[in-house]
N, C-alpha and C positions, 0 to 999 in steps of 0.2 A: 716841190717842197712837202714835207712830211706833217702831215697835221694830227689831231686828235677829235676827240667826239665824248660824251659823255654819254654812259648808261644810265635809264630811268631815276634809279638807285645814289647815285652820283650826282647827277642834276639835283635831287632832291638835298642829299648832305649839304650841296652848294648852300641851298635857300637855307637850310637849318645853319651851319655854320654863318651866316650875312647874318640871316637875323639874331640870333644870340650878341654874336659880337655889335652890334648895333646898340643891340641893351644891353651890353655890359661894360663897350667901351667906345662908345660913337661913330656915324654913320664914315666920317672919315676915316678910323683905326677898319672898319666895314670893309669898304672901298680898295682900302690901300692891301688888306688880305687875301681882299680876292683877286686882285691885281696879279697879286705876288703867287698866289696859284696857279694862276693862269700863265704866268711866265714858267712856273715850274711847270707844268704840261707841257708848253712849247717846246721846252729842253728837251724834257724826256722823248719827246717826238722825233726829235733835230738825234738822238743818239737813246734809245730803246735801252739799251743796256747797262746805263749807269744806275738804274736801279737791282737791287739784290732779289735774287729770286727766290720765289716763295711757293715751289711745288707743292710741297706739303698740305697748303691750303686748297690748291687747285693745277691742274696741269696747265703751264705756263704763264703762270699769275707771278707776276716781279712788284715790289715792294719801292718806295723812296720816300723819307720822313720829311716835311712842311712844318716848319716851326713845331706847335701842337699836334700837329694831323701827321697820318700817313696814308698817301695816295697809294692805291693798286691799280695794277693797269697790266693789261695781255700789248703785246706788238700785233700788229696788222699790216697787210702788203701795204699801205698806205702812209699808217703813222700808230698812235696807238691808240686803245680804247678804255678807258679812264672807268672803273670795275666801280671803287667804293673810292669815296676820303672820309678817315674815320679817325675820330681822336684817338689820340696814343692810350689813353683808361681805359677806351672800350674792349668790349670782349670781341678780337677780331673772328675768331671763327664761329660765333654764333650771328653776327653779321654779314659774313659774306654769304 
């Protein structure tokens, strides 16, 4: 089965995205987001290519939007590897 993994970079978004949403809308709105991240990783794992891709920013960098967020992520013989999740306002390419 095809799994994923998270970049330094990406782990980190993870903690900043929990805790904001924790202070802004409680630890269970928290919980239930990052759930729902993690189920969308798993997807994009289970089928790599449902997300659009996003050469432009980097060679083989593919793109798929989470509520607010947009996850990047490369494929690997494996499964995928989870680049950035960065709100939709932010400046993506001064980010990646």
């Amino acid at each position: 089965m095809a799994g994923y993994n998270l970049s330094s970079k990406a782990a980190a978004d993870l903690e900043s995205i929990y805790e904001y949403t924790i202070l802004q809308f409680g630890l269970e709105q928290a919980r239930g987001y990052l759930f729902g991240l993690h189920e969308r990783f798993q997807a994009l794992a289970a089928q790599p290519t449902q997300g659009s891709r996003a050469d432009e920013l980097a060679p083989g960098l593919r793109r798929v939007e989470y509520q607010s967020h947009i996850v990047f992520y490369i494929s690997m013989d494996n499964g995928i590897r989870i680049v950035r999740v960065l709100h939709q306002r932010m400046d993506v390419t001064r980010h990646l």
